[in-house]
GUKE-14464 format. One record per residue: residue in three letters; y, z, x of N, C-alpha, C in turn. Coordinates in steps of 0.1 Angstrom, whole numbers, plus 5000, padded with zeros to 4 digits. Atoms other than C-alpha are relative to their C-alpha. Last residue first. Example, Ala and Ser with C-alpha at 12.3 -4.5 7.8 and 13.67 -1.06 7.14 Angstrom:
BEGIN
ser498950004991498950715137501150084992;ala498850005009495550785123501250005009;
***
This chain:
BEGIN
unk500550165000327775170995500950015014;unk500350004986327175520984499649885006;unk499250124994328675440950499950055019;unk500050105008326175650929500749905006;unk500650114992325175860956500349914996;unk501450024999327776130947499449875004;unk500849924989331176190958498450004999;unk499650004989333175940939499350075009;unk500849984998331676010904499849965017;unk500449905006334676090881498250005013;unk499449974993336075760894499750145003;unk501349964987332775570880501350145010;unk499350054993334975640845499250035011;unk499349924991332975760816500249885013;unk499449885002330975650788501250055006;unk499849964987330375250782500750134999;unk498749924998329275260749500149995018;unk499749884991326975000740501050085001;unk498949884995326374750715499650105007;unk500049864999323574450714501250135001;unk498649924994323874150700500050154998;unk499049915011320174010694501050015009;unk499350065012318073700708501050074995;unk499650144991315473910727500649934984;unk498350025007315874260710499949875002;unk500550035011311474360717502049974994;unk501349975006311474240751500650004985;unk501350094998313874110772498750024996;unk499350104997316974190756498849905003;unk500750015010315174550757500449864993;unk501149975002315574560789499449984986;unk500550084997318974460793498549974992;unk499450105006320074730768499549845003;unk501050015010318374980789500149884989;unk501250014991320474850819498950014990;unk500050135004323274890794498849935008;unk499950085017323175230784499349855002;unk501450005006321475340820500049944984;unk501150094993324675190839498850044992;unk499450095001327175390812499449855006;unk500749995014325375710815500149814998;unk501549994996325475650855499749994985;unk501049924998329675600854498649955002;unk500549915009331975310852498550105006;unk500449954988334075030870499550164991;unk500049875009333974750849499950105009;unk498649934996335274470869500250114993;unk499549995011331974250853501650095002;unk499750095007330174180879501149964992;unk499850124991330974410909499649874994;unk498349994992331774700889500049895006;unk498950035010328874610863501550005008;unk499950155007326574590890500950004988;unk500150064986326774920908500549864994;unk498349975002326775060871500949925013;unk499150055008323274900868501650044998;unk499950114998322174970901500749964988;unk498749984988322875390895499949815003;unk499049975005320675360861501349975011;unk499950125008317875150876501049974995;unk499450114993317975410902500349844994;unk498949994993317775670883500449915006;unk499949904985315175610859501349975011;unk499550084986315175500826500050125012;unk499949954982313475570796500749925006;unk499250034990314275410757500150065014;unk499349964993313475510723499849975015;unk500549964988312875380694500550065010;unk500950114996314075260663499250035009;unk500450034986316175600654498949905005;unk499450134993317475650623499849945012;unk500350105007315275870613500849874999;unk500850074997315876100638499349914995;unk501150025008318776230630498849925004;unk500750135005320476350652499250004991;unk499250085005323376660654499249825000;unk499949965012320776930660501249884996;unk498349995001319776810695500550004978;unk499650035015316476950710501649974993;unk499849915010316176990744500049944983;unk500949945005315576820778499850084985;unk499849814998318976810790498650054994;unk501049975001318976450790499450115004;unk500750035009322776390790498450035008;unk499249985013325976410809498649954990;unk498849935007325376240843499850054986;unk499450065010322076050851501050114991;unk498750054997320876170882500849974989;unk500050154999317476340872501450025002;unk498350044999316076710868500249875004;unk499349944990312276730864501349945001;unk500949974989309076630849501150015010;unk499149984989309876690813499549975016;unk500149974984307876540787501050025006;unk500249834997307876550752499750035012;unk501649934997306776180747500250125007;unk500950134997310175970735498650045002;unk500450015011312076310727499249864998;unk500249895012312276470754499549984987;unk499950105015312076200777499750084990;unk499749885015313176400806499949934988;unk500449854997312176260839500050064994;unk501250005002312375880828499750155003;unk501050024989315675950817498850034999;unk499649904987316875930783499449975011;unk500950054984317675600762500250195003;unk499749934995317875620719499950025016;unk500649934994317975340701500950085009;unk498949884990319775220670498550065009;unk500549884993318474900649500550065014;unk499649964988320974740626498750125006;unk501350104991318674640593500250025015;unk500849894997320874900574499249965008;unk501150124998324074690576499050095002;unk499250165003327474880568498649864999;unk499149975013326275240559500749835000;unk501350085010323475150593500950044985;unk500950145002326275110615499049984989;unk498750155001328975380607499149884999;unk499549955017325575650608500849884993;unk501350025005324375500643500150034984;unk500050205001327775530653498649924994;unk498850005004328075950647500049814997;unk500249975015324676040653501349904995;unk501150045005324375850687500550024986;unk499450155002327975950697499149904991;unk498650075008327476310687500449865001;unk500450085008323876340702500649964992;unk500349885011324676620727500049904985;unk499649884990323876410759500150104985;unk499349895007322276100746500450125008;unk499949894995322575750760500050144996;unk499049884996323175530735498850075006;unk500749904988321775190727500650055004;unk498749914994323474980693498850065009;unk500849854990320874690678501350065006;unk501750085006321974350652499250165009;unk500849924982325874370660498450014991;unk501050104995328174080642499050095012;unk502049975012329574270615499550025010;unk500150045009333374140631498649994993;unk501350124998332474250666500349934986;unk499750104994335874440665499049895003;unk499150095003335274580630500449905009;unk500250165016332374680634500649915005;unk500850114989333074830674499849924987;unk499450064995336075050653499249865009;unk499550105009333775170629500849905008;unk500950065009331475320651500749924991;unk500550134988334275440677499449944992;unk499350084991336275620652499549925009;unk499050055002335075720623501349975006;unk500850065011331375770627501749984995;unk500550124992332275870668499749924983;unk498450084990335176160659498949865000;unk499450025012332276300628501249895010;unk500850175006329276320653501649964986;unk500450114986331976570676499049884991;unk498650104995333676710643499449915008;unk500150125012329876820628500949915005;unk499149995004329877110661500049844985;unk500550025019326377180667501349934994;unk501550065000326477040712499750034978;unk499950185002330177030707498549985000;unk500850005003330777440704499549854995;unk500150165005334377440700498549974997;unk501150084994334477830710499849904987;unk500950095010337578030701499449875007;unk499650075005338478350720499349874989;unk500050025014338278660720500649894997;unk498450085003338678710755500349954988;unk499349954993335578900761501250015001;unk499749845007333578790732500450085007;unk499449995014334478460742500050124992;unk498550015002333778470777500450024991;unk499549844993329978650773501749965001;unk499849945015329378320748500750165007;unk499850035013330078080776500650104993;unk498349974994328578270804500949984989;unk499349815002325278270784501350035007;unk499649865011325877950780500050114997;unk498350005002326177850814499950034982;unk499149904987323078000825501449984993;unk500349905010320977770794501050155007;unk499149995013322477470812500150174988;unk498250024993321477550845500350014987;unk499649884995317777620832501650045002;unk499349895012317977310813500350135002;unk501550045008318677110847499950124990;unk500149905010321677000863498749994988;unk500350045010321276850895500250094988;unk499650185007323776830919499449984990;unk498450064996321677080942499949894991;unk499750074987317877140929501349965002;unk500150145003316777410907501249915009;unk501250104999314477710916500649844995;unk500149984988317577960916499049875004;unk501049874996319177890890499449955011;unk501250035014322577730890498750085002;unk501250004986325677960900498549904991;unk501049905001328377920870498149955010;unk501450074993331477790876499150104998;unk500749884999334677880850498349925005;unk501050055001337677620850498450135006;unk500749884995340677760840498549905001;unk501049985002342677380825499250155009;unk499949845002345977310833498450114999;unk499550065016345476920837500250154993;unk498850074998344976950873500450024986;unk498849954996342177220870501249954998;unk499349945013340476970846501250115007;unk499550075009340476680871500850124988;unk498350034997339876900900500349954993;unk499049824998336377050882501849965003;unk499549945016336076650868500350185002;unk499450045008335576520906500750084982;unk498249984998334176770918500949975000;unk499550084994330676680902501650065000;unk498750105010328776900882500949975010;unk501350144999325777120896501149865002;unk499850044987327877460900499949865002;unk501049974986327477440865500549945015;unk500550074998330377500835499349965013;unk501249944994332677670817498849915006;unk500850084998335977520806498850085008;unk501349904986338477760796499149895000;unk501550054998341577560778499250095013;unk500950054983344777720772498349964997;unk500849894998346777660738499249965015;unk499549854998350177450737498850074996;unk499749935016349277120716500550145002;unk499350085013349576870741500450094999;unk499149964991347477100771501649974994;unk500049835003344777190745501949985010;unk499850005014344476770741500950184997;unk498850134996344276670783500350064980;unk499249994999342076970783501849954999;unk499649925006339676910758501450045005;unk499450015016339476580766500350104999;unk499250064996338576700806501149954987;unk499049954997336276940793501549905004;unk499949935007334276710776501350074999;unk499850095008333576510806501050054986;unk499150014998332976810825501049864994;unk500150044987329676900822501149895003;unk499750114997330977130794499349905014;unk500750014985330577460782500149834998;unk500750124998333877500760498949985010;unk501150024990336277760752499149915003;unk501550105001339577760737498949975012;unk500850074988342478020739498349944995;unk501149944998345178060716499349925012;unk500349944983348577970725498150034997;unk499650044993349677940685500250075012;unk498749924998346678080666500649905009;unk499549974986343277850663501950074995;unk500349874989340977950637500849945012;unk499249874996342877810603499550085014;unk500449905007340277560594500750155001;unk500449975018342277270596499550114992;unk498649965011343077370629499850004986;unk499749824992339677440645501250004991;unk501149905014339177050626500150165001;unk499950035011341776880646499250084991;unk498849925000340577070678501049974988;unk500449894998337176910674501050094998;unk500350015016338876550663499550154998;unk499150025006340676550699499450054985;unk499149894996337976710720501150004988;unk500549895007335676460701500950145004;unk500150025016337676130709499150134995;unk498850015010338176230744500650014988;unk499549825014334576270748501350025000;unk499950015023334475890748500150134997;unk501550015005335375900789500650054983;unk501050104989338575860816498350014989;unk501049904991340576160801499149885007;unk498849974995343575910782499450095012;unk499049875007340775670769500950145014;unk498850045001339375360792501550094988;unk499549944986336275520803501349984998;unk498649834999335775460763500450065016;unk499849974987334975060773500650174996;unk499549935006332674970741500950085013;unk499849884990330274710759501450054996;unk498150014999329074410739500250175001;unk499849924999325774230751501250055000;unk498949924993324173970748500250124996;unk499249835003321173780739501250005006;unk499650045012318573550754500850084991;unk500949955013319173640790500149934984;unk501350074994320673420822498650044987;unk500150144999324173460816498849934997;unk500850065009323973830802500249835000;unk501449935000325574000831498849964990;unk500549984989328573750833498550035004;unk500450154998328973710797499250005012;unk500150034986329274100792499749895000;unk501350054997330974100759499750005015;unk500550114988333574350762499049944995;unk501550044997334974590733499749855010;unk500350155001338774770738498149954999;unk499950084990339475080732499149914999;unk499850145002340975210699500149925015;unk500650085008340675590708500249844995;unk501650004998342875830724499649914987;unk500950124993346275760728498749975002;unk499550155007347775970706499049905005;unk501449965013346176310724500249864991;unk501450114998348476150753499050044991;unk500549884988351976310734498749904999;unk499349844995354276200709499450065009;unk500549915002353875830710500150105003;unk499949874988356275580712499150064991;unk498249944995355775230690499650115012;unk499650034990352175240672501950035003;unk498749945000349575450660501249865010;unk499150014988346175280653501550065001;unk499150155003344975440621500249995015;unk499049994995341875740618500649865005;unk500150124991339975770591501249995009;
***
């Protein structure tokens, strides 16, 4: 379990985790309900993969595979990478980050800055600028695994890894209990590699089983809501179309589309309601959140994660204002 630290800290890997939970008052003035918003943009990398970089690289050690200086690899849509590096850069080994042309230049200059090798990989040919789609993703892992058996090094591997649902079921999931004191009734996550889902969705129903957990993807890829793809989408860091080995799907109430623009208004509106200033996963959590506020949650307290920092998304449409 992991404790708040306090006094001086030995390094920013400390600082990750124990951030603050929001009711949105503002945005839930007019609904039956609310809504309490989990700010990880506010960890030492700007997003909740913070908390898995950190517990991921905890665990590599525990099990003896990292050497002092080794080198750690990672496909990432940069979020990820950003923790890993802000953690690899602590502890003295180099971070490789691999990862699609697609991905915002924001978090490439973020991880360069932070020592970080960052490794681009062309997307395919048939898929559309900016977007990352499974083809793209499937590209960067073969890059990936061809680095590691080239450089022998050690691959974190966060889409199977147990550490990444293990950082979110004892550290964000318990932490949103305890600050709601019980008081949450439904949680709605965004998935990208289903470590936050699995991980807090686990914490919640061990304390109250009645808590129902959904799942939101875009309406373009509802993979797992009706098996359909119909084509790359905006929404940062998640609906990759695929199968994710760290959910369960039994815990899962339902599940939750959104479309891009519902997602890019809702983050629009939290910065200019609420002084949150946050990504596209982060507008479709809580946008979904509304929605279901007005249907089948009306009445409940809902949780969210706010993911990532909108600062991370400066060049795209999302704040074309």
């Amino acid at each position: 379990m992991e404790t708040v630290v306090h006094g001086v800290l030995s390094g920013a890997d400390e600082a990750i985790g124990h951030t603050p939970l929001i009711e949105l008052q503002r945005l839930c003035a007019d609904l039956d309900g609310t809504i309490l918003a989990k700010c990880e943009f506010m960890n030492p990398g700007g997003s909740k993969k913070d908390r898995i970089a950190k517990h991921m690289l905890d665990a590599a050690q525990a099990r003896g595979h990292l050497s002092p200086g080794a080198t750690v690899v990672e496909v990432t849509s940069g979020n990820t990478g950003c923790g890993l590096a802000i953690v690899c850069a602590v502890r003295g080994y180099k971070f490789v980050s691999v990862m699609s042309k697609a991905n915002t230049i924001e978090r490439i200059r973020m991880m360069r800055i932070l020592g970080a090798e960052v490794v681009l990989v062309d997307q395919a040919p048939d898929s559309p600028l900016g977007k990352v789609s499974p083809k793209d993703l499937d590209l960067v892992e073969e890059a990936a695994v061809e680095y590691v058996k080239e450089h022998d090094a050690v691959r974190v591997d966060q889409f199977h890894s147990e550490a990444n649902k293990m950082a979110h079921y004892v550290g964000t999931g318990r932490e949103m209990w305890e600050q709601a004191d019980g008081g949450i009734d439904a949680f709605v996550e965004f998935v990208g590699t289903g470590g936050t889902f699995a991980g807090v969705s686990e914490a919640f129903k061990e304390r109250n089983p009645e808590i129902r957990c959904y799942i939101v993807e875009p309406t373009s890829a509802s993979h797992f809501g009706c098996r359909e793809y119909l084509g790359p989408h905006r929404i940062a860091g998640g609906g990759y179309a695929r199968d994710l080995d760290l959910i369960d799907h039994s815990l899962v109430e339902d599940y939750v589309s959104m479309d891009d623009d519902t997602a890019m208004r809702m983050a629009r509106e939290l910065a200019a309601r609420e002084g949150l200033f946050v990504g596209t996963s982060s507008g479709a959590n809580v946008a979904a959140a509304v929605q279901l506020l007005k249907g089948a949650e009306r009445g409940s307290r809902i949780a969210v994660v706010l993911t990532d920092t909108g600062l991370k998304y400066l060049s795209t449409p999302l704040f074309d204002v």
